[in-house]
C-alpha positions, 0 to 999 in steps of 0.5 A, spaced: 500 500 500 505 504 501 508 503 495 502 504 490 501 512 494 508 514 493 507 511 486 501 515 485 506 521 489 511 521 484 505 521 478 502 527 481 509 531 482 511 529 475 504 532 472 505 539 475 512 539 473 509 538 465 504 543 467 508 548 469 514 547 463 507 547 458 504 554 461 511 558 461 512 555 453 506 558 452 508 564 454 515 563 451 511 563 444 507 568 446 513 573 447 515 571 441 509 574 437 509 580 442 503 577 444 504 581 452 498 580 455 496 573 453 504 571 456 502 575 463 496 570 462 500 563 461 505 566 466 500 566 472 497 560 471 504 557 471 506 561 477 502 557 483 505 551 481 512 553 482 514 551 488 516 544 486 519 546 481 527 546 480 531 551 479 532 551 471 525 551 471 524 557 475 529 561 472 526 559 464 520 562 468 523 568 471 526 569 464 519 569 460 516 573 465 521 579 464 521 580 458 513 579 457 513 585 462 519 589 458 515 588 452 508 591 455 512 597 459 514 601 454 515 607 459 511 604 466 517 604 471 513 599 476 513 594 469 520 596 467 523 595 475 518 588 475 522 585 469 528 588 471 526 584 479 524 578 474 531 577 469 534 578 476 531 573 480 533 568 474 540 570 473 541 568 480 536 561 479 541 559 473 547 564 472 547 559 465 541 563 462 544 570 461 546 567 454 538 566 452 536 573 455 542 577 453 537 582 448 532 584 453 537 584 458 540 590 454 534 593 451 531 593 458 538 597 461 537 602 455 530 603 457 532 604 465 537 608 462 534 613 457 529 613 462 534 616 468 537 621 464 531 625 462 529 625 469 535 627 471 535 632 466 528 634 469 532 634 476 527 629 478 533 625 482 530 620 487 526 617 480 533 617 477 536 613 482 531 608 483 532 607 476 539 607 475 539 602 482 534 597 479 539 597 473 544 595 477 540 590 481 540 586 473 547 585 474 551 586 481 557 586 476 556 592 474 556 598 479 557 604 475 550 603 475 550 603 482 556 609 483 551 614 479 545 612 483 548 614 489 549 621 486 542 621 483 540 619 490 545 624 493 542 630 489 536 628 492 537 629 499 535 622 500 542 622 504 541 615 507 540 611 501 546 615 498 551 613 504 547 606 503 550 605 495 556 609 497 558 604 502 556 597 499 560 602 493 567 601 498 566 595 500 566 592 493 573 596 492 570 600 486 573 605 483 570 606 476 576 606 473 575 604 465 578 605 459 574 611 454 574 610 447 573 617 444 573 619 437 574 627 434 567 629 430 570 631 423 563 637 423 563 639 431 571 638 432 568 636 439 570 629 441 565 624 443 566 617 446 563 610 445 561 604 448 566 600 446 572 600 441 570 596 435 564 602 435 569 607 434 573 604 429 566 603 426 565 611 426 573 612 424 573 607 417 565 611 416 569 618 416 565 622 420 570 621 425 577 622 426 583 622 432 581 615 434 584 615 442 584 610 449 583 615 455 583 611 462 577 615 465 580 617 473 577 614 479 571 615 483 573 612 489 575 619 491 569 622 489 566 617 493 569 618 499 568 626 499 560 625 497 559 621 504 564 626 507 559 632 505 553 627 507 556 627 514 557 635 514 550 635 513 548 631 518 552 634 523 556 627 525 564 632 523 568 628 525 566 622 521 566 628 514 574 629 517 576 621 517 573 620 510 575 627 507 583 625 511 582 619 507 580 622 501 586 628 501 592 622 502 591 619 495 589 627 491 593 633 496 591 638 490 584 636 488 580 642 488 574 639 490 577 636 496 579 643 498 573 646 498 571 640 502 575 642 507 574 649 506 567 648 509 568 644 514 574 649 517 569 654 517 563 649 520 569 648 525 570 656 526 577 655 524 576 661 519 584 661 519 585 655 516 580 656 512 582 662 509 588 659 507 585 654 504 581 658 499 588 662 498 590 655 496 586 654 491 586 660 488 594 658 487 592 652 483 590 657 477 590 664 479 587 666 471 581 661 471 575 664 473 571 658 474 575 657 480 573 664 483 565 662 481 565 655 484 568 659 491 563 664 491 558 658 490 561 655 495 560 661 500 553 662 499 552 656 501 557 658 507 551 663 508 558 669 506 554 672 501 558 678 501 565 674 500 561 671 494 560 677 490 567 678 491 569 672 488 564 673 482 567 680 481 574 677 480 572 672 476 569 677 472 574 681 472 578 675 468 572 674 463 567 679 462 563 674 458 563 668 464 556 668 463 556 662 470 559 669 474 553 674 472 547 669 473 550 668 480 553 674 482 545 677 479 543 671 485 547 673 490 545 681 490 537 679 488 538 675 495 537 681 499 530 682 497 527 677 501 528 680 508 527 687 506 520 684 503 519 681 509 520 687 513 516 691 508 509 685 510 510 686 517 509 694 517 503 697 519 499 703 516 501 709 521 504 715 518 512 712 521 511 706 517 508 709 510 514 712 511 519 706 513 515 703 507 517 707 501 523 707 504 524 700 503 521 701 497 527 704 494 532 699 497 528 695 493 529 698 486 537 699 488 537 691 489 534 690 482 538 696 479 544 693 481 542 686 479 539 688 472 546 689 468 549 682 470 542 679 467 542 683 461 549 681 460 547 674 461 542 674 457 545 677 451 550 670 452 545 665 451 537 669 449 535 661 451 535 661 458 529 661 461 531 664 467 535 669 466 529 671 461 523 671 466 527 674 472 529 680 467 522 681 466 520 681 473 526 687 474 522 691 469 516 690 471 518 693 478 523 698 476 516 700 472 520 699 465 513 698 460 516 697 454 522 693 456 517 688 460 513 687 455 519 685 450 521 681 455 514 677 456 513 676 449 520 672 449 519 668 455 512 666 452 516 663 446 522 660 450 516 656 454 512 654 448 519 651 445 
């Protein structure tokens, strides 16, 4: 008796297990007909039966799955990170079948991919990085993916989850060091890179391109180690920022970023000594370069110095008189006093006094924008395609009551929004 049921056991086990291969071949064949919907069907019926299956047999199933929902997602994040969940989860079954789905594999990265970069063009960060991590969670091998979802996500003030891929980044020895291979555009004269070097000779033999070159591209691990210690300086937790900025400066003494670094956590110390010293050091490294003294005036407005960042936009005016970075930030910084003037303004009463105090303010106002308005129409006349610039102008005309100009202006920004 005991042997006919485990007769009858092994009957039935091996009944589901056809039943199961017999649904997933469906949906195989309805992915290959683009038949999406009608595989999602198929691979429901299969999915209760799965637990007894084997791991080839999940892993086929996982695979089929992925594809039906990279077939059917189009731009539907939720079904691009379920294929990407999907194709994951088979790789990790059966290594073996990433020869079956390499096509979709790549087709569903450039997907995530193309799809990050719009929305880190439209500074939807946190969108970016989920996108950029579920790339990565396709194949842990490759952890650019995972480097770049770090800094979306670090764009994004979502501190923890950067610190979270920033350490599994140091962890896994990362450094992102590659080689670029890189092409000069015979048209543009600009230099452009490709994904690999049989792309670029293709290119080169095409005659479009020129100059075929190899370049190292330089380790992220110090961009790394800097970002988590701007996390900690953010999070008050200095000392952690000191160790990893020590450690980060042991390995690149002269790099300019790692010096405003620790320019800022100098200052955040009261330490204005060495802080000093540190901006005159960074000066030396290229004393006629006015990004220089721009970026060091963006890093005093964050410091709260707005005063000592006019200075630096000035000097770095002084070197070009076109940078246009400079004017834009330098119209910011003196624009910035508006608000607690405006705030005082909101807070006066109806008394004759205040009547008075108000029209007082009134004309600090108008000096602000007076002073802001050259910067703004030189930056404008660089680069009339900066909405921007364009509708701050507008709105300086209209308060400084210049009719004509407000008018033109509107117009022109009512053309760059419809573009």
């Amino acid at each position: 008796m005991k042997t006919r049921i485990l007769i009858t056991g092994l009957a039935f086990v091996s009944a589901i297990s056809f039943g199961q291969k017999k649904e997933i071949k469906k949906a195989e064949k309805a992915v290959n007909s683009n038949e999406y919907s009608e595989a999602i069907t198929y691979l429901n019926e299969a999915e209760a039966l799965l637990a007894s299956a084997d791991n080839d047999t999940k892993a086929q199933f996982y695979a089929v799955k992925g594809q039906a929902l990279l077939g059917s997602g189009g731009s539907d994040y939720t079904k691009l990170k379920a294929s990407a969940d999907a194709f994951s989860q088979a790789l990790k079954l059966s290594p073996s079948i990433e020869g079956e789905i390499t096509v979709p594999l790549q087709n569903l990265r450039a997907a995530l991919v193309n799809s990050a970069k719009k929305d880190f063009e439209a500074k939807q960060y946190m969108t970016a990085s989920d996108k950029l991590y579920s790339t990565y969670m396709i194949d842990e091998k490759d952890m650019d993916y995972l480097y770049f979802a770090g800094v979306y996500a670090h764009n994004g003030q979502d501190y923890e989850k950067a610190l979270n891929y920033y350490q599994i980044l140091l962890k896994s020895d990362y450094t992102g060091v590659t080689e670029e291979y890189v092409a000069t555009n015979k048209t543009t004269g600009e230099v452009e890179s490709f994904d690999n070097e049989k792309l670029r000779d293709f290119a080169v033999k095409s005659g479009e391109f020129i100059k075929p070159e190899a370049r190292v591209l330089d380790s992220k691990r110090n961009d790394i180690l800097g970002n988590m210690a701007r996390i900690y300086l953010q999070k008050d937790e200095t000392q952690k920022a000191i160790e990893l900025l020590n450690s980060a400066r042991a390995d690149s003494p002269d790099d300019v970023d790692l010096m405003r670094l620790e320019a800022d956590i100098s200052n955040k110390m009261g330490d204005y000594d060495r802080y000093d010293k540190i901006m005159n050091k960074i000066i030396a490294t290229d004393p006629t370069n006015p990004a220089i003294y721009t970026n060091l005036g963006v890093a005093n407005v964050e410091l709260g110095k707005t005063e000592k960042a006019i200075e630096y936009y000035e000097k770095a005016l002084e070197l070009d008189p076109n940078y246009e970075s400079a004017l834009i930030n330098i119209s910011v910084a003196k624009l910035s006093y508006e608000d607690g003037i405006r705030e005082t303004m909101n807070n006066l009463g109806t008394s004759r006094a205040d009547n008075v105090k108000f029209d007082e303010l009134k004309k600090q106002l108008n000096s602000i924008y007076s002073d802001a308005m050259p910067y703004l129409e030189k930056a404008y006349t660089i680069n009339p395609s900066n909405v921007g610039v364009a509708q701050t102008l507008m709105n300086i005309y209209g308060q400084l009551g210049e009719d004509a100009k407000f008018k033109e202006m509107k117009t022109k920004v009512e053309t760059l929004t419809k573009q």
